[in-house]
C-alpha positions as CSV (number, residue, x, y, z in Angstrom):
1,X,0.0,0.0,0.0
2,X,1.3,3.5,-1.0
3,X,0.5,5.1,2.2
4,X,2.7,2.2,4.5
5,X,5.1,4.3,7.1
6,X,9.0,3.2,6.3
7,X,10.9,3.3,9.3
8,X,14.3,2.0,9.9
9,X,13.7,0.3,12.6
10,X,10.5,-0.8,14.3
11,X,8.1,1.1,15.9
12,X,8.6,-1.6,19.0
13,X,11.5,-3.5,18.8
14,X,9.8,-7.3,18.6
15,X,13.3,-8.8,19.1
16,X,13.7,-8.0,22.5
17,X,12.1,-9.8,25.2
18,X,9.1,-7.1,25.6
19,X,7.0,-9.6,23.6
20,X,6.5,-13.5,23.9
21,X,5.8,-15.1,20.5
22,X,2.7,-14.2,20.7
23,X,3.1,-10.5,20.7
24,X,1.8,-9.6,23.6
25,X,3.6,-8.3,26.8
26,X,1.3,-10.1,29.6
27,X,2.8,-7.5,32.3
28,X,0.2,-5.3,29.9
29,X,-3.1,-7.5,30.4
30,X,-2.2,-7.7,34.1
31,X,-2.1,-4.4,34.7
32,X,-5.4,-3.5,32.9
33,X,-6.9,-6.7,34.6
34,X,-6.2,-5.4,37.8
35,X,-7.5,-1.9,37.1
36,X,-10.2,-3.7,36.2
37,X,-11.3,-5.0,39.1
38,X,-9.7,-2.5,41.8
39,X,-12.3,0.0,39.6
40,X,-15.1,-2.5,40.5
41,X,-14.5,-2.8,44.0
42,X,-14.2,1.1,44.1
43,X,-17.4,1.9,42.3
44,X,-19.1,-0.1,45.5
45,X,-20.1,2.6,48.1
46,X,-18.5,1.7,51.4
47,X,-17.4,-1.3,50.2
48,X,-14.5,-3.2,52.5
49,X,-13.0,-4.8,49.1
50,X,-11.8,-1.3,48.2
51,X,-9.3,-1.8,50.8
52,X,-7.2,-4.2,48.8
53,X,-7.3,-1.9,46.1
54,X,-5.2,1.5,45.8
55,X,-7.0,4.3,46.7
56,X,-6.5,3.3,49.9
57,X,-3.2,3.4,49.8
58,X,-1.5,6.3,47.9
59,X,-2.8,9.4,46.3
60,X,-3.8,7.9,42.7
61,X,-6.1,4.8,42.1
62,X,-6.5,2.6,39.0
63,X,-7.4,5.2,37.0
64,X,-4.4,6.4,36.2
65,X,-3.2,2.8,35.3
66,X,-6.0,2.1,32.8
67,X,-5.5,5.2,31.3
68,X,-1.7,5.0,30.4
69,X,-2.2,1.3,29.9
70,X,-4.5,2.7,26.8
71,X,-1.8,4.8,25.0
72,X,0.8,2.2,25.9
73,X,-1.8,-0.6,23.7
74,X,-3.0,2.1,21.4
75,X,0.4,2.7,20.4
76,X,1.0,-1.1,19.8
77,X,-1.9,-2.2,17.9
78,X,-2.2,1.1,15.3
79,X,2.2,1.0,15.6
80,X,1.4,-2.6,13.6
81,X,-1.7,-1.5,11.8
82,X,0.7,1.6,10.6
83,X,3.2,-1.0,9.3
84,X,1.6,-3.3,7.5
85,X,-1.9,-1.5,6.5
86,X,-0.3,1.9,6.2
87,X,-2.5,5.4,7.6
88,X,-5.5,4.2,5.7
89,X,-5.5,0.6,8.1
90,X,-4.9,3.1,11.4
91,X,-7.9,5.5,10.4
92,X,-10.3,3.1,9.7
93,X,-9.2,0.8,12.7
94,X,-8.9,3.5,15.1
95,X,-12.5,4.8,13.9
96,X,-13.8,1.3,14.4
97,X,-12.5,1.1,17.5
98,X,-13.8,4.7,18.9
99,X,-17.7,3.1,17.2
100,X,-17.6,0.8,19.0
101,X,-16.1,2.3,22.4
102,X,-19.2,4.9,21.6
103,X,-21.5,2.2,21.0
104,X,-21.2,0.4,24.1
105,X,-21.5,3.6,26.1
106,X,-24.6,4.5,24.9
107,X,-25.9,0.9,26.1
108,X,-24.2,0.8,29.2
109,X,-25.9,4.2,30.1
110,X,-29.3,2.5,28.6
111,X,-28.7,-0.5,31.1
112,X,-27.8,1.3,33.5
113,X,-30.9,3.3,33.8
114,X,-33.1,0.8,33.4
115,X,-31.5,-1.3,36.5
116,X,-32.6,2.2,38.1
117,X,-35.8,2.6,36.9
118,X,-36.7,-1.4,38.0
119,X,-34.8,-0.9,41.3
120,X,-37.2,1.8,41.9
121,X,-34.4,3.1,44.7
122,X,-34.4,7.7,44.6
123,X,-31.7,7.0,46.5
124,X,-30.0,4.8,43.9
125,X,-30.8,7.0,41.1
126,X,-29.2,10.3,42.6
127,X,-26.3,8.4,43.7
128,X,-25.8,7.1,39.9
129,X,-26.7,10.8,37.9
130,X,-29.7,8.7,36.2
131,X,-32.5,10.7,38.0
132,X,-32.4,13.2,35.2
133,X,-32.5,10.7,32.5
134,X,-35.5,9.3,34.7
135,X,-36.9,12.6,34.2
136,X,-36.3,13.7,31.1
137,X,-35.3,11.1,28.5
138,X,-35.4,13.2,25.5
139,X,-33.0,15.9,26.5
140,X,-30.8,13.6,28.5
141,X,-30.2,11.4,25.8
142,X,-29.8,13.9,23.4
143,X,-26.9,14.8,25.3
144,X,-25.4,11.6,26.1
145,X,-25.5,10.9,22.1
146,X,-23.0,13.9,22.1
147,X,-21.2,12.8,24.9
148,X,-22.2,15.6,27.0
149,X,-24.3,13.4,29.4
150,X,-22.5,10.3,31.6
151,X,-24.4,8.4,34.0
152,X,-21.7,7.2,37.2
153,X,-18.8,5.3,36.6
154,X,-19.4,5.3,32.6
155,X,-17.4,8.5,32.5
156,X,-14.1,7.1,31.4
157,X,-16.0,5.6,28.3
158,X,-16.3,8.8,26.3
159,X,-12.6,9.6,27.1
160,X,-11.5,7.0,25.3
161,X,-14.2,7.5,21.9
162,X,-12.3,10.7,21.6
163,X,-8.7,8.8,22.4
164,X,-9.3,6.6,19.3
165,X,-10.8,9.0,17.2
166,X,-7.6,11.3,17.8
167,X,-5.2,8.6,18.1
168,X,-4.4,8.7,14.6
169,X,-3.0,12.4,14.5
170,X,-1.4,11.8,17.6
171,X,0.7,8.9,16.6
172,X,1.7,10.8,13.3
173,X,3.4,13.3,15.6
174,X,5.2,11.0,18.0
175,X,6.3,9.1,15.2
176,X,8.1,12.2,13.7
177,X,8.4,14.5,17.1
178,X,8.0,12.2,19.7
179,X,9.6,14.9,22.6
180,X,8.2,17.8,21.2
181,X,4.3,16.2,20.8
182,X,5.3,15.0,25.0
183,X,6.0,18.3,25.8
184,X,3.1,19.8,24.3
185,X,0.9,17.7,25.9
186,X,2.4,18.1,29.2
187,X,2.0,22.0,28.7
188,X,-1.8,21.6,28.1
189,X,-2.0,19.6,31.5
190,X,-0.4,22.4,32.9
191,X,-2.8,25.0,31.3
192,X,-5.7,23.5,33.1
193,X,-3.7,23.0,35.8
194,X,-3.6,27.3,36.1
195,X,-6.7,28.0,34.0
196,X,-9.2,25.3,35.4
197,X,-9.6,24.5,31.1
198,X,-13.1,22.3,30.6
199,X,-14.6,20.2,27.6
200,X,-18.4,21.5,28.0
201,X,-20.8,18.6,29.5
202,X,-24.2,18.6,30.7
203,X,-26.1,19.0,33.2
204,X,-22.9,20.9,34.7
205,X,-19.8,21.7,33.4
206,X,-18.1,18.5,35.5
207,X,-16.3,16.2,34.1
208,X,-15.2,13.1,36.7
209,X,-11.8,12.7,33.9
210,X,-11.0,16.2,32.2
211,X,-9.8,15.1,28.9
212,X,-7.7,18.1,29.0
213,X,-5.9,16.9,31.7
214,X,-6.3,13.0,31.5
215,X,-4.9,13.1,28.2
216,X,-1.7,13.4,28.9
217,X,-1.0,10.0,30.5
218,X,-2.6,8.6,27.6
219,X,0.3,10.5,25.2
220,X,2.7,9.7,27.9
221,X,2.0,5.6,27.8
222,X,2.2,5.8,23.3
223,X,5.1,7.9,24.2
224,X,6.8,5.1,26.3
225,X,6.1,2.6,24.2
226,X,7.5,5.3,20.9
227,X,10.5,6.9,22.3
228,X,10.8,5.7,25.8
229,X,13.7,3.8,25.2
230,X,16.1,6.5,25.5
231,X,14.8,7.5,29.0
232,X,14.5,3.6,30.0
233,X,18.0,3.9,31.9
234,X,17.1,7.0,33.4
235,X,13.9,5.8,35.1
236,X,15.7,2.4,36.3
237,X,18.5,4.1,38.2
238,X,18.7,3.5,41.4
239,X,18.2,7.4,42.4
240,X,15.0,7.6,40.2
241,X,13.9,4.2,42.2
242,X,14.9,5.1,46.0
243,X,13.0,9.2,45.2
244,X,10.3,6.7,43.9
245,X,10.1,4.7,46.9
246,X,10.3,7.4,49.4
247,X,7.6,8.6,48.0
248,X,5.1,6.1,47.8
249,X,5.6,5.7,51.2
250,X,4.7,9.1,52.2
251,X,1.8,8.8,50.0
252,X,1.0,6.0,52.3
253,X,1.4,7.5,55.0
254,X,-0.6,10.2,54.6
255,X,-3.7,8.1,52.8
256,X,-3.8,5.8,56.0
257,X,-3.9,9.1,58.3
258,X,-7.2,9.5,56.5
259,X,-8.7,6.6,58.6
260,X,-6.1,5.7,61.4
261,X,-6.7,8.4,64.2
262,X,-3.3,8.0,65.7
263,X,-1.6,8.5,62.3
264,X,-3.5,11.3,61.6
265,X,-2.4,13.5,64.7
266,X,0.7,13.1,63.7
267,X,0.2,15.1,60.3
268,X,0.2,19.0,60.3
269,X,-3.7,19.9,59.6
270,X,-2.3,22.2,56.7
271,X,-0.6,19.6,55.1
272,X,-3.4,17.0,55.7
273,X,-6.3,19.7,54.3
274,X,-3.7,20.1,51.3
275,X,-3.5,16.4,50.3
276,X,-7.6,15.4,51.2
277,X,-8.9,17.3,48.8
278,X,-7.0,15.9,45.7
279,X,-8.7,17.0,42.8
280,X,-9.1,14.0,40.6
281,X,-11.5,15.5,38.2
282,X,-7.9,17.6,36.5
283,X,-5.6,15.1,37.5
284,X,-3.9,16.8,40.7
285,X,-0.4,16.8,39.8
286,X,-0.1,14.9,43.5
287,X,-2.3,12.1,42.0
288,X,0.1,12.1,38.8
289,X,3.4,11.9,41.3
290,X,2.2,9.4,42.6
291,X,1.2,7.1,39.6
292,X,4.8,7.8,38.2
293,X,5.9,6.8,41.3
294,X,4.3,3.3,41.1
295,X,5.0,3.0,36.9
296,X,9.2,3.2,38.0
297,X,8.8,0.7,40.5
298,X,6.7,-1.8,38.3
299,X,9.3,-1.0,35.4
300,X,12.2,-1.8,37.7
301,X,10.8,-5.1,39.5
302,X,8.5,-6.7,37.4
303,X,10.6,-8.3,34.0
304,X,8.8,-8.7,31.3
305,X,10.0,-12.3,31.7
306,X,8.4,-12.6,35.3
307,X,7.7,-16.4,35.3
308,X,4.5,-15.3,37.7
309,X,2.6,-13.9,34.8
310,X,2.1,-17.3,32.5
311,X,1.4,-19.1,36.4
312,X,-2.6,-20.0,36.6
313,X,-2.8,-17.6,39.5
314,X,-3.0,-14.9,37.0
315,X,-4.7,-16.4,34.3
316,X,-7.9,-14.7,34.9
317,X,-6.6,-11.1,36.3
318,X,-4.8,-11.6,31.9
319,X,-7.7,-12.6,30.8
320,X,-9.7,-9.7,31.5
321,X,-7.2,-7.6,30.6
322,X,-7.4,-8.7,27.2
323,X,-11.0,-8.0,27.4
324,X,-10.8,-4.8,28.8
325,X,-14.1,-3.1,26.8
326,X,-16.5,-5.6,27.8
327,X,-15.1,-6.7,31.1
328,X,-15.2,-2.7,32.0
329,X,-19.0,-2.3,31.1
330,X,-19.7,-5.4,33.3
331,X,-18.0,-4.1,35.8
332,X,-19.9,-1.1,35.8
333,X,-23.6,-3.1,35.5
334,X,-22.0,-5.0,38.5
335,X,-21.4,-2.4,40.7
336,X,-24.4,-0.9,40.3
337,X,-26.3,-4.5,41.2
338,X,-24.2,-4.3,44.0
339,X,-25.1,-1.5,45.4
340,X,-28.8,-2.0,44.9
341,X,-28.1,-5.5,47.5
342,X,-26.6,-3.2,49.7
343,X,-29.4,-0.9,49.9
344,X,-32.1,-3.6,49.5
345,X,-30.8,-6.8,51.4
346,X,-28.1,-6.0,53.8
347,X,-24.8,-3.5,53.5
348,X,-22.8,-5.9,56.1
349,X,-19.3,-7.1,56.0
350,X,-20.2,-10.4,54.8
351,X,-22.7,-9.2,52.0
352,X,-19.9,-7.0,50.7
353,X,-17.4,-9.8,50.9
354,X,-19.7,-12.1,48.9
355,X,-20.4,-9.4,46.5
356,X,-16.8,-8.4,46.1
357,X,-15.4,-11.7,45.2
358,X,-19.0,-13.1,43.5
359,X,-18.7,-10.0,41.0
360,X,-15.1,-10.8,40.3
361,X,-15.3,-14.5,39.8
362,X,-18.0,-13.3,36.9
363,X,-16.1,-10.8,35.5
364,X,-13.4,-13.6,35.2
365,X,-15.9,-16.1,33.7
366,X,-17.1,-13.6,31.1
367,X,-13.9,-12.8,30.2
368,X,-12.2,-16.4,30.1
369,X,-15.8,-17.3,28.1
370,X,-15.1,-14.2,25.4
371,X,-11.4,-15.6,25.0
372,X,-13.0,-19.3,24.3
373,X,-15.3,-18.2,21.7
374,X,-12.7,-15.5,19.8
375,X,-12.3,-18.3,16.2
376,X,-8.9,-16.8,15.0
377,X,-9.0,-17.1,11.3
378,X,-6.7,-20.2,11.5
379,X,-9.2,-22.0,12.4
380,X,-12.1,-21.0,10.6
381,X,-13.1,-23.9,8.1
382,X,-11.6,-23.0,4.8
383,X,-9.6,-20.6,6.2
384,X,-6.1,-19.5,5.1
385,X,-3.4,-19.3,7.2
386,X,-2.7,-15.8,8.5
387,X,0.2,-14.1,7.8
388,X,2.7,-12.0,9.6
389,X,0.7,-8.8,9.6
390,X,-2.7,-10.1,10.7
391,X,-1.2,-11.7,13.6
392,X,0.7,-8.7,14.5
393,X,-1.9,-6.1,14.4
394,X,-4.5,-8.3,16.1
395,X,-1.7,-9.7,18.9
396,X,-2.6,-6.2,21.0
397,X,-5.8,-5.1,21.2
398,X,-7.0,-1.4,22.7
């Protein structure tokens, strides 16, 4: 094809040991898998299981993971589409992609109200932002069709339509100005860092992820993935590690001050007001610390050849991390069952346990179940064989 990108060397190098055979670095699944299910067990009110996730523990949550995780596997799969199907192969596939992204927003928002509206919980409804789609359908899904409108805990779903329907400008500048296309993107963090900067929603002007400001971990992960070579060394030194270290532990400390009374008369009450009210919504530059924090440690102790990450202890954590679209709408419908028992039946410890490890064990079924019944074209009677480029572009997907 005319339009196919020539480089001298690939956009990841596939001889190194990022990638098994298969083309997939499972250190990448894991982490989505986990954000996966840490997001479950946070979109429970009051729910004890949050407390093995890492909120709890630190200034930044799974979030951040899931959305760097998403330029690092953005910049994998339209890297190969790029090489083999040229800019015509990453338009159309990163347009796909953002359909059906948008597609299954617009039903999860549709299922999610009518859980709601069966549930018959006020309550339920306020805490969700579905009363005014209760109240007025016509307007609210008006505005949900443009994006404007997000029901709770589908907010992250319309970040990512316009991730993939951008993705394909983006990766034609880190591709040529990798730095330059960083730094840029870092400056417009720190414009709405100073100017409070908005994309216009509906009913108010909040946003739970500004994309203005979330965006930048998503260039940062197709970044790392691009260019990140050259700073590799860098972030693996031990000073980088032990600043690192240091502190996530201070993040620690200060989190469990938050709900351990001695610990918390030990903080200054200026310095614990400053760090409660982290402002997620913008991505307090705290929150972002603290993520980067985490990403050098993970780089520096977990090989890509960790012998842990083919063990059956992790098979299902992988598995929905390769499913990370469907397993994350599920996970959403789940939470919100969840919190109608909790209402309805009984908000004790041993309800939440049960729905806390029931709602994982199905989000591991439905994933391990979409895995089973993906036919790869191998095996589809009267199939040919693929080649090299179909099982490259399809090894990763967003």
């Amino acid at each position: 094809m005319h339009n196919r990108m020539h480089m001298s060397k690939p956009l990841v190098d596939r001889s190194s040991p990022e990638f098994e055979k298969s083309g997939r670095d499972l250190r990448i699944d894991a982490c989505r898998g986990i954000a996966l299910w840490c997001i479950f067990l946070d979109h429970i009110p009051n729910n004890i299981g949050s407390w093995l996730t890492l909120k709890n523990y630190g200034f930044s949550d799974a979030a951040e993971i899931f959305m760097f995780m998403s330029g690092v596997t953005c910049a994998l799969a339209y890297g190969r589409a790029l090489r083999y199907e040229g800019w015509n192969g990453v338009v159309s596939r990163s347009l796909r992609r953002g359909w059906d992204i948008y597609a299954a927003f617009l039903l999860l928002t549709l299922a999610c109200v009518i859980m709601i509206y069966l549930a018959g919980g006020d309550d339920l409804a306020d805490a969700t932002n579905t009363r005014v789609l209760l109240e007025n359908p016509g307007a609210t899904l008006a505005h949900a069709v443009i994006l404007q409108y997000r029901p709770v805990n589908a907010d992250v779903l319309p970040i990512f339509v316009l991730l993939h329907l951008l993705f394909a400008p983006l990766l034609w500048l880190l591709l040529r100005w990798p730095n330059a296309t960083l730094s840029a993107s870092f400056a417009l963090y720190v414009l709405v860092q100073v100017f409070g900067w908005m994309v216009p929603a509906w009913p108010s002007s909040h946003w739970a992820f500004n994309p203005l400001a979330w965006q930048f971990l998503v260039v940062l992960g197709a970044w790392w993935m691009i260019a990140g070579a050259h700073a590799r060394p860098w972030i693996v030194s031990r000073t980088v590690l032990a600043v690192a270290v240091l502190y996530l532990l201070f993040g620690l400390f200060i989190a469990l001050s938050w709900h351990i009374e001695p610990l918390e008369a030990m903080v200054p009450a200026t310095l614990a007001k400053q760090f409660h009210a982290l402002d997620k919504s913008n991505l307090d530059p705290v929150r972002l610390l603290h993520f980067l924090a985490i990403a050098v440690v993970t780089v520096r102790l977990v090989p890509c050849d960790w012998p842990a990450l083919k063990t059956p202890a992790l098979r299902g954590v992988i598995c929905c991390g390769q499913n990370s679209l469907p397993i994350y709408c599920l996970g959403v419908l789940l939470a919100c069952g969840s919190h109608m028992a909790l209402l309805e039946i009984s908000d004790g410890i041993t309800t939440q346990i049960a729905l806390s490890v029931g709602g994982i064990m199905v989000m591991i079924a439905a994933a391990t179940l979409l895995n089973s019944i993906t036919i790869k074209p191998a095996r589809r009677p009267g199939a040919k064989p693929p080649d090299i480029s179909a099982r490259s572009i399809n090894a990763t997907r967003c």
